[in-house]
C-alpha positions in Angstrom: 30.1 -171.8 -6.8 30.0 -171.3 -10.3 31.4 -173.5 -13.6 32.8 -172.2 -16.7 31.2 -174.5 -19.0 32.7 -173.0 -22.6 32.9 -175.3 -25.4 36.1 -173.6 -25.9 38.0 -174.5 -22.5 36.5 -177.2 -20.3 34.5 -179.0 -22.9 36.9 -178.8 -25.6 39.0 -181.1 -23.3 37.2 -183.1 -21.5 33.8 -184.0 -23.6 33.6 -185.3 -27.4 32.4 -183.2 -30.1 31.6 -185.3 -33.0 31.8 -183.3 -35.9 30.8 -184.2 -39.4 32.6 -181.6 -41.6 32.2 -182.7 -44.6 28.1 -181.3 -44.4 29.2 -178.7 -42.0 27.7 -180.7 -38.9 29.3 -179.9 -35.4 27.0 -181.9 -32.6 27.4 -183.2 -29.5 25.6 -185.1 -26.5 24.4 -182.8 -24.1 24.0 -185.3 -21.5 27.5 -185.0 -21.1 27.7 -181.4 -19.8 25.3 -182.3 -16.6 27.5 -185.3 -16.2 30.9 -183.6 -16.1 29.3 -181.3 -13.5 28.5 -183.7 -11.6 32.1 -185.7 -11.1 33.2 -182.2 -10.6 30.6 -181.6 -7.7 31.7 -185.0 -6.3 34.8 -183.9 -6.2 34.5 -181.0 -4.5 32.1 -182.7 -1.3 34.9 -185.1 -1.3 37.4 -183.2 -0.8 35.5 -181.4 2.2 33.1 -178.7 0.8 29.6 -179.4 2.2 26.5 -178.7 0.3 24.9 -176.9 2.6 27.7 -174.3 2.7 26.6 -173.6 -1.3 24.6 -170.6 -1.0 23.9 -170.6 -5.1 24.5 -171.9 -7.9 25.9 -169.7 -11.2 26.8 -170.7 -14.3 28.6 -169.6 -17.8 28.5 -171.4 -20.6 29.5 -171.1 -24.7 26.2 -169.8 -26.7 24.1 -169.8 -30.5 23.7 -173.5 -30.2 20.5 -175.4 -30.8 19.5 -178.0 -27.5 16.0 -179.6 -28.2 14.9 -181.1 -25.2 11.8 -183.0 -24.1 9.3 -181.9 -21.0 11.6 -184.0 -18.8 14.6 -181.8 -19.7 15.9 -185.1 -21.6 17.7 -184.3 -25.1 15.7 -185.3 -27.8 18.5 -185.6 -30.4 22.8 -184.0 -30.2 22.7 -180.3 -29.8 23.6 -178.5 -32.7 26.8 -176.5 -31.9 27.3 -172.7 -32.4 30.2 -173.5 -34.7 27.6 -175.5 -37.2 26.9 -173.8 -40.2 24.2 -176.7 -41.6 21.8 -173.3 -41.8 23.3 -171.4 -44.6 20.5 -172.1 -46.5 17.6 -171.0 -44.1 19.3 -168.0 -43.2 19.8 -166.6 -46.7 16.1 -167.5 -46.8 15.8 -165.2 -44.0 17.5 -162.3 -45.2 15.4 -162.7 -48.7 12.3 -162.8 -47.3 12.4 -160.6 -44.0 15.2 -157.9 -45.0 18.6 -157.1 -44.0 17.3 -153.9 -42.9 14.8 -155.5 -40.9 17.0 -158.1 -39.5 19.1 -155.2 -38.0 16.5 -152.7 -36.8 15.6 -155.1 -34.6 18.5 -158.2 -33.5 21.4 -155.4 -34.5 22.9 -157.9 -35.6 23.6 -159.9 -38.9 22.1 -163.4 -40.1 24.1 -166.4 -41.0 23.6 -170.3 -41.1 25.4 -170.7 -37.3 22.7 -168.6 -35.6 20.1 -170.4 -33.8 16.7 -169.4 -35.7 18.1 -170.7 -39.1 19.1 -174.0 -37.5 15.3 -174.5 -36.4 14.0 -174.0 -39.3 16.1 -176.6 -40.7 15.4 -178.9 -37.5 11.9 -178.6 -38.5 12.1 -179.0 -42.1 14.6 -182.4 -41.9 13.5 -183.4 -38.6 9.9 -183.0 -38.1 9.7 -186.1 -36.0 12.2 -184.8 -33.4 10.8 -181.0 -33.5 7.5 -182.5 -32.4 9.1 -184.6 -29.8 11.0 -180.7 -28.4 9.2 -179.3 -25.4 12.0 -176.3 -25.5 14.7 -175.2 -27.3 17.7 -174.3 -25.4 20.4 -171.7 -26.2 23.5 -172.1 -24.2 25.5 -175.6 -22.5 25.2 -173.7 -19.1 21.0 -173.3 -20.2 21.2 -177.3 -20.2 22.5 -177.7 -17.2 20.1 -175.6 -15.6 17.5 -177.8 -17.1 18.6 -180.5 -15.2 19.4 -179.5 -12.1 15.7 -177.2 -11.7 13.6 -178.2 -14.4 13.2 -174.8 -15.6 13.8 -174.0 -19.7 15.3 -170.4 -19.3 18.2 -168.4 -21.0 19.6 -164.9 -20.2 19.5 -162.0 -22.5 23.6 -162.3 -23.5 23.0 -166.1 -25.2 19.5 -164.9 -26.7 21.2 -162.3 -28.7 23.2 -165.0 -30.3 19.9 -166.3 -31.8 19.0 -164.3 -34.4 15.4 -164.0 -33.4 15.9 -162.1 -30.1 14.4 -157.9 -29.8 17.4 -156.4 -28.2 15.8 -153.7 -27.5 13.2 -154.9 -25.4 15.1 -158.4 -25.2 12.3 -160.5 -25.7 11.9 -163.0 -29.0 10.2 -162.0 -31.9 7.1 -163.9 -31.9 6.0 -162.6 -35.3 9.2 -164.3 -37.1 8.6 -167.6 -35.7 5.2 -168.0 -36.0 6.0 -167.1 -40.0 8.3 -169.7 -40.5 6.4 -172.7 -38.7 8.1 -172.4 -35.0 6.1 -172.3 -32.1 7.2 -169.5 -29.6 6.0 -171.2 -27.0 9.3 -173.8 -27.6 11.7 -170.9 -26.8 12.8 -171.0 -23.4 11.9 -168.3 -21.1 15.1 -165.0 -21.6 15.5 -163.6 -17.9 17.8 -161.9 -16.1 21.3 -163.1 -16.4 21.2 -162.8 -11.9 17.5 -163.8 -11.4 17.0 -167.1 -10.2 16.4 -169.8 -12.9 14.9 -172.1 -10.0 16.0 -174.6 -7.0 17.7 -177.7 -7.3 14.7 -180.5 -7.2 14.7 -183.6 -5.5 16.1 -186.0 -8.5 18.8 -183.3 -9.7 19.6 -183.5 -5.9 20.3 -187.3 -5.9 22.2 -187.7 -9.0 24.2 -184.4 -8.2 25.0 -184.1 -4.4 23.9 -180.5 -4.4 21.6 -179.8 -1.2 17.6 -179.9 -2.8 16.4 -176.5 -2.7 19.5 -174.7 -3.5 19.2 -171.3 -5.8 20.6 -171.4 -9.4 20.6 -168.4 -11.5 19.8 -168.1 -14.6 23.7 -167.1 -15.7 25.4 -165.7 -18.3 26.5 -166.4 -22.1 30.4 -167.1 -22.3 31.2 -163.7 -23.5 29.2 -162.0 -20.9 31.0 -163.5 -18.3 34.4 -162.9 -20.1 33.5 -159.0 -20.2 32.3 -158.9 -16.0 36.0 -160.8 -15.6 37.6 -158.6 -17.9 36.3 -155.7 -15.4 34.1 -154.4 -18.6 31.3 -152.5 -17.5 31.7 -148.8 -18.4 31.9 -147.2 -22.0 35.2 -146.9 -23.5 36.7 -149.7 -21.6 38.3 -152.6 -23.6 39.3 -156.0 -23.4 41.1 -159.2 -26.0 40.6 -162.3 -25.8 42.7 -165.1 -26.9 41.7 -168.4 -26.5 41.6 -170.8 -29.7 39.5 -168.4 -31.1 39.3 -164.6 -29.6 37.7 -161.6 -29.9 37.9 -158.3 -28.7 34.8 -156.5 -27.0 33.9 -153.5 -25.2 30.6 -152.1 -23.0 28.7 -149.9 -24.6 25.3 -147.9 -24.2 24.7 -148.2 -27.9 25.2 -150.4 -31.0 28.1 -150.7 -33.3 27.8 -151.1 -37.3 27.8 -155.0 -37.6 28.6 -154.6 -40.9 32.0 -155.4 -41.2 30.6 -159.3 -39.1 31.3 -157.9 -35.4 28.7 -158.6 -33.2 26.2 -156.8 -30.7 25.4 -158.8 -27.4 23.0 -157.9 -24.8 25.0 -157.2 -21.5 24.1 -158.6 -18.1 21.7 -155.4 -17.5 19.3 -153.9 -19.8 20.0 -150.4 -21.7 23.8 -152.2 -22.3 25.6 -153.8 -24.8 29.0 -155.6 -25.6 30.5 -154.8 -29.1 32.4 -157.7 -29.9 34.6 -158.5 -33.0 35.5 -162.3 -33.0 38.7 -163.9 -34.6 38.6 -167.7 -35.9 42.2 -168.2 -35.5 44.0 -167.2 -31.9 45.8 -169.7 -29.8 45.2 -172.3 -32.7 47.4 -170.3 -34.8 49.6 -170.5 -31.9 49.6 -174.3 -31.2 50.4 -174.9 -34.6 53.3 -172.7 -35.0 54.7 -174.6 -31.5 53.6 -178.0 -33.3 55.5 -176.9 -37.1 58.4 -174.5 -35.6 59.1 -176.1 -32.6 62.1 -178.2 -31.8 61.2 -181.2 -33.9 61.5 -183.1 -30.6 58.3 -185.7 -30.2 55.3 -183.4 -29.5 54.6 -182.7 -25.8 52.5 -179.9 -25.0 53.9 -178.2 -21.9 57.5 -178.5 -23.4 56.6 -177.1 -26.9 54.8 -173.8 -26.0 58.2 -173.3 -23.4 60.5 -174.4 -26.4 58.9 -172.2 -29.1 58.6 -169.0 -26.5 62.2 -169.4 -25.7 63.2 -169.1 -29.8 60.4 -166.1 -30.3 62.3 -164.3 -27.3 65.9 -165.1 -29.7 64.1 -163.5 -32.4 65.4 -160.0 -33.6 62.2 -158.6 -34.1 62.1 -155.4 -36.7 64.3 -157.0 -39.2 62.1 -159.5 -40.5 60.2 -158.4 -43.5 57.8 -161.9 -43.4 53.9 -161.2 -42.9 51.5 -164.4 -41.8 48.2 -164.3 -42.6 46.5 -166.2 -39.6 43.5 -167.7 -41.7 43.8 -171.4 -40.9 40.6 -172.0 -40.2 38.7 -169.2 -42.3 37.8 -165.7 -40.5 35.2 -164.2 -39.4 35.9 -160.4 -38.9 35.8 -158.3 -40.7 37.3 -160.8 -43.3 34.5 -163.1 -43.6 35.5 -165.8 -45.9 35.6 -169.4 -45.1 37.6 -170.3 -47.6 40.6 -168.1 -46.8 43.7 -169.8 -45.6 47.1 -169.3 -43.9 49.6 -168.0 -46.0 53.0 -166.3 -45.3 54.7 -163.6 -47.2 58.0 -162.4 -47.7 60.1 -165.7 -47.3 63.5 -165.5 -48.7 66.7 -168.0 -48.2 67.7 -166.0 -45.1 64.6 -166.6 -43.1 64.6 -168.5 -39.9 62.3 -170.9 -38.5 62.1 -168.4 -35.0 61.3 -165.8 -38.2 58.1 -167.5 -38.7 57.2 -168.8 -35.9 57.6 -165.0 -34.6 55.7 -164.0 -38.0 52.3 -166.0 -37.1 52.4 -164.4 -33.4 52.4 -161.1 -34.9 49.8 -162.1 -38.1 47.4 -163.2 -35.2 48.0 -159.5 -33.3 47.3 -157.8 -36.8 44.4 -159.1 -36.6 43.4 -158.2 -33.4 44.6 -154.8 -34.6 42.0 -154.8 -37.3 39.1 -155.7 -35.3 40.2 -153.3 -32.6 39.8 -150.3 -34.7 36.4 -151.7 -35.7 35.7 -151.4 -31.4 37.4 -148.7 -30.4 37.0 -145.1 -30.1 40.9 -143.9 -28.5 40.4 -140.2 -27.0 44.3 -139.1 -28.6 44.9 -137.1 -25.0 44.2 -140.5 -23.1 45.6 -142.7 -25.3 44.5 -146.5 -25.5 44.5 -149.2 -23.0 43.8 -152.6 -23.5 43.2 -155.7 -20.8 44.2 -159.0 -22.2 42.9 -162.3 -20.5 43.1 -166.0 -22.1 45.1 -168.8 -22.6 47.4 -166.6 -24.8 48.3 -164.2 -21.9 50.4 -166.6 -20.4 52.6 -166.0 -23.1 55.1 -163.0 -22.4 56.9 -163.1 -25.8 53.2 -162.6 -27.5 51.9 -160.1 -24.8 54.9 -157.9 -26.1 54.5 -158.4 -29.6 50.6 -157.8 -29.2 51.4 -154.1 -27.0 53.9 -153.5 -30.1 51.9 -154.5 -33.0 48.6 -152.3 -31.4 51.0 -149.5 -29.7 49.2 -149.4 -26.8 49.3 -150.3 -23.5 48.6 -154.0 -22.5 47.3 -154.9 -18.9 47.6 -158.3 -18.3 45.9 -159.6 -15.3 47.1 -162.5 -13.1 45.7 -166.0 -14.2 43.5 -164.1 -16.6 42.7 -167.5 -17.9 40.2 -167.6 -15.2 38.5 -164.2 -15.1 35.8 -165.8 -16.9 34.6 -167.6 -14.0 35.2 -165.2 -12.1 32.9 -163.3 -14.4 30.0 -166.2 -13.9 30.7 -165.7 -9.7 29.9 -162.1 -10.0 26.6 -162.5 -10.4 26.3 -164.7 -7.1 28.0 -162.1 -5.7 25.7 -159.0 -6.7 22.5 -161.7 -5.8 23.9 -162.2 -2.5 24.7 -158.2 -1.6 28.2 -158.8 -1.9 30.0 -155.6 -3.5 27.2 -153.3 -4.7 26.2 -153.3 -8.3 28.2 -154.8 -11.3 29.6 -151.5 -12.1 31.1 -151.4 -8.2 31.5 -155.1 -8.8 34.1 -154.5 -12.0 36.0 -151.6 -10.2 36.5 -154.0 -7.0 37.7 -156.7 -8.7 40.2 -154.6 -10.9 41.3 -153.1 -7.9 42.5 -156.3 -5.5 44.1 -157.6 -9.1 47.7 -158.3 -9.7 48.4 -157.1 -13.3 51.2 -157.1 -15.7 51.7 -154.2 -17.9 53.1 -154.4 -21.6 54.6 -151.1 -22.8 55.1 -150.8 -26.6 58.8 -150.7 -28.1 58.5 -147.0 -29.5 61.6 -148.4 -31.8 59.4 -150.5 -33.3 56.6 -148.5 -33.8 57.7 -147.9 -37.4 58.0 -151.2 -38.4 55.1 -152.4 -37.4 53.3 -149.5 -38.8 54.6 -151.0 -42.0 54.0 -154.2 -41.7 50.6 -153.5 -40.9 49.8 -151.4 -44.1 51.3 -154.4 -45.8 48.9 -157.0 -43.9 45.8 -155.2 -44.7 46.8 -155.5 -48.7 47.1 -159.5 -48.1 43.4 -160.6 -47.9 42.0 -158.5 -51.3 44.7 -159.3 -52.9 44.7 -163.0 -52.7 40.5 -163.1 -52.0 40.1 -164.7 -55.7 43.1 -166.8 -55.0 40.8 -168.3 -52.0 37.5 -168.4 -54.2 39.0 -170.8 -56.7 39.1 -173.5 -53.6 
């Protein structure tokens, strides 16, 4: 059996984040995560599963955050979320004092104030008292979990990259850095394999849980990892998008991409491997808020807004509107990394419709992911380009056809791709267990007994959109200093 446990998803609707924007503070009670397992766990022996029938335990969970617990796997204070950027300070410290260069010979990867290591220096510097108290500092929600069900403090090499202070080379932390800055290595939880058993469930965990005592849990894998095994990612030059509130799009890789530009390098679930992943701030957000503002004006219900507002997109005569939307409403990331930037659209005359922008922010977010997938991909011309999309955003049809025609390539679309990601998490039970052969077998199996959609671009509109793209990419220099004046 195996949990999901993103921030993103499952969290982000069932447990409270208590955020304190104002300082840039995003928090919240781990205790929570364990407990939301638990009624789920219930749930399941109630509704006939046995425990004995469990044969392990796998999990997933959203990564970069900070979880200071005590010997007893207690939290000692509100983990610090991945999205927190109370670090800023610390980590232009770090690249001051140890070296862009050297940051990237050895994390391949860049360092800002949401990473883990600069958010532990500044735990120790404001909260000495509560460092002290920290017997380990966890990485991921799932890493927490774990904590409570086995007693073990471990992560798996996919969350550790999110750090900051993780060797991905030889995935192990970098001893020397903490030890510089006051940390104490010995506080970093043990990075193993993302399939290797974390530990049993004990005696207490069993109690509180229902899970059978004794029962393996791995060690798991960081939300993105598990996206990429349920994406089917596992050999070079295959692709994937995501687009849940935020997205991303990432592909396996036996090397390391330029991060540069803000993408991301993550250790994959076995060594010698890597995801290159460019992340977008604003995805399904940007679409919940064009339902919300260009929706029927009825009073707001969820299920009958997204249905209302796809029905006027697919009314939309796409290729004549000349309005651009620059999805920035919460900041971005990649490559435009500017938390100050801000949605704007572009092109509004008398004679635009409100299905003209709503259609206009669809296609601002899949410019977007046009951007960052250049940064990712490396299209052989003979072969073309083909990309798997999975998310919340897939469900949509009108936006699956607007994303093949803004990127002009084909889309695959599997079924319910909102769930490959725990299906991702279940794959490494299954290669534990002997189930399927290795991960690369693993990939190929599931992509094979998949139902898929496919998205064809519009070669009418290929034109257009070319257009409208070179026109996109002018926005953000052009009103940068507009943004800096905020």
């Amino acid at each position: 059996m195996c949990w999901r446990t993103s921030a993103r998803r499952f969290f982000r609707e069932n447990v409270p984040v208590v955020p304190d924007y104002a300082d840039g503070f995003v928090e919240q009670n781990p205790e929570v995560w364990y407990e939301a397992v638990v009624r789920i766990a219930r749930e399941w022996f109630r509704s006939g599963i046995k425990p004995q029938h469990i044969a392990l335990l796998s999990f997933s969970g959203q990564m970069q955050d900070c979880i200071p617990v005590d010997s007893g796997g207690k939290p000692v204070r509100p983990a610090i979320l991945y999205s927190d950027g109370r670090g800023a300070r610390q980590a232009e410290r770090l690249r001051q004092e140890l070296g862009d260069e050297t940051i990237i010979r050895y994390t391949e990867n860049h360092m800002d104030g949401t990473l883990t290591f600069p958010k532990l220096i500044w735990l120790l510097e404001h909260e000495r008292e509560r460092y002290d108290e920290t017997r380990a500092f966890l990485i991921s929600s799932k890493d927490y979990v774990i904590a409570r069900l086995t007693g073990a403090f471990v992560t798996d090499p996919t969350s550790a990259a999110t750090t900051g202070c993780m060797n991905i080379r030889t995935r192990t932390w970098m001893g020397e850095w903490l030890e510089r800055y006051g940390l104490d290595p010995a506080k970093m939880p043990a990075i193993i394999g993302s399939g290797e058993p974390a530990g049993t469930v004990h005696a207490e965990a069993a109690a509180s849980s229902g899970f059978a005592a004794g029962t393996p849990v791995l060690c798991g894998i960081g939300d993105a990892g598990s996206a990429t095994l349920g994406a089917g990612v596992y050999r070079e030059g295959e692709i994937y998008a995501y687009i849940g509130t935020t997205g991303w799009v990432a592909a396996a890789s036996d090397g390391f991409m330029d991060v540069r530009s803000g993408a991301f390098n993550l250790a994959y679930v076995e060594p010698g491997r890597q995801i290159a992943i460019a992340p977008l701030t604003n995805a399904g957000s940007a679409h919940k808020w064009a339902a919300e503002v260009f929706g029927s004006g009825k009073p707001w219900s969820a299920s009958v807004a997204f249905k209302e507002f796809e029905q006027a997109v697919e009314k939309a005569e796409r290729g004549t509107s000349g309005v651009l939307f620059l999805p920035y409403l919460n900041g971005e990331r990649c490559p435009v990394q500017d938390l100050n930037a801000t949605g704007c659209f572009i092109g509004l005359t008398e004679a635009t419709t409100r299905e003209q922008m709503g259609t206009a922010v669809l296609e601002g977010v899949a410019m977007a992911v046009r951007q960052v997938l250049e940064l990712i991909a490396k299209p052989e011309p003979e072969r073309g380009l083909r990309v798997t999309l999975i998310g919340g955003g897939a469900k949509s049809k009108a936006w699956c056809r607007i994303i093949a025609d803004v990127l002009q390539c084909e889309l695959v679309v599997p079924e319910d791709s909102q769930f490959l990601p725990s299906i991702g998490a279940a794959m490494l039970g299954f290669s534990r267990l002997g189930w399927g052969g290795d991960y690369a077998s693993l990939c190929e199996k599931v992509k094979a007994g998949r139902k898929f959609e496919r998205f064809v671009p519009n070669p009418e509109l290929a034109a257009f959109y070319n257009r409208q793209y070179e026109k996109f990419k002018r926005l953000y220099p052009a009103l940068a200093p507009v943004f800096a004046m905020a």
